[in-house]
C-alpha positions in Angstrom: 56.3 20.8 48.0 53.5 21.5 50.3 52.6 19.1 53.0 49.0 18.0 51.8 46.4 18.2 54.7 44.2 15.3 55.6 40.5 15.9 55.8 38.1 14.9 58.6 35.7 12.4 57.8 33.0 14.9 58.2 34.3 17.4 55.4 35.2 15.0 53.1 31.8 13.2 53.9 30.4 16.9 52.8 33.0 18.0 49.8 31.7 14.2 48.3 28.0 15.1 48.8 28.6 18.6 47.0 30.4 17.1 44.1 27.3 14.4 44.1 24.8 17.7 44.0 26.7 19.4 41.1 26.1 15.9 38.9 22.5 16.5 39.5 22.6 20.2 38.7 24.7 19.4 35.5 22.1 17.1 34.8 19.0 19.7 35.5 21.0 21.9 32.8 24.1 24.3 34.5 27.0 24.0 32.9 29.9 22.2 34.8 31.1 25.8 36.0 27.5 27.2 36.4 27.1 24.3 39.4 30.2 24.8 41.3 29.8 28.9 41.3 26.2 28.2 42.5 27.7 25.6 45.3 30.3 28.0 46.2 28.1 30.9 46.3 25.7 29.5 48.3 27.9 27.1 50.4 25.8 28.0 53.7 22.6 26.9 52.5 23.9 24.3 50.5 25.5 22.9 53.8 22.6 22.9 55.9 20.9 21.0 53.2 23.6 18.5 53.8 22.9 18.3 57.7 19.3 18.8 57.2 19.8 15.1 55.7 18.5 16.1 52.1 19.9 13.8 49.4 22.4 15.3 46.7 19.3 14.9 43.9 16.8 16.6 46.8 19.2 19.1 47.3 19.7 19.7 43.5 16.2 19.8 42.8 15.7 22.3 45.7 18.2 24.7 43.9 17.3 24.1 40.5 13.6 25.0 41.9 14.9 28.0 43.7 
C-alpha cells in the first residue's frame, strides 16, 4: 500500500476552498462533474482567486458570470 503524503497547510487550506467553490457552482446550476472539470480546467485562475482573497461564493459567482 502506498505511503499517503501529508499536505501543507497551505494546499489543503486551497483543495478545501476549491471544494467550498464547487458547492456554490452546484448551487448556480453545474452538475457535480461540470464544477470540478471547470475547477480543474481552470486551476490557475481559480487559484489566484484564492490568493487574491475572494470568497469561495465570490469566486463562484465570478465563474458562473464568466
Amino acid at each position: 500500500m502506498a505511503k499517503k503524503e501529508k499536505l501543507d497547510p497551505e494546499t489543503a487550506a486551497l483543495i478545501a476552498w476549491c471544494i467550498e467553490v464547487e458547492g456554490f457552482l452546484v448551487a448556480g446550476g453545474a452538475t457535480l462533474q461540470e464544477a470540478q472539470d471547470h475547477i480543474e480546467e481552470q486551476v490557475e485562475w481559480f487559484t489566484d482567486l484564492y490568493y487574491d482573497g475572494l470568497s469561495p461564493e465570490e469566486a463562484a459567482k465570478a465563474a458562473l458570470n464568466d
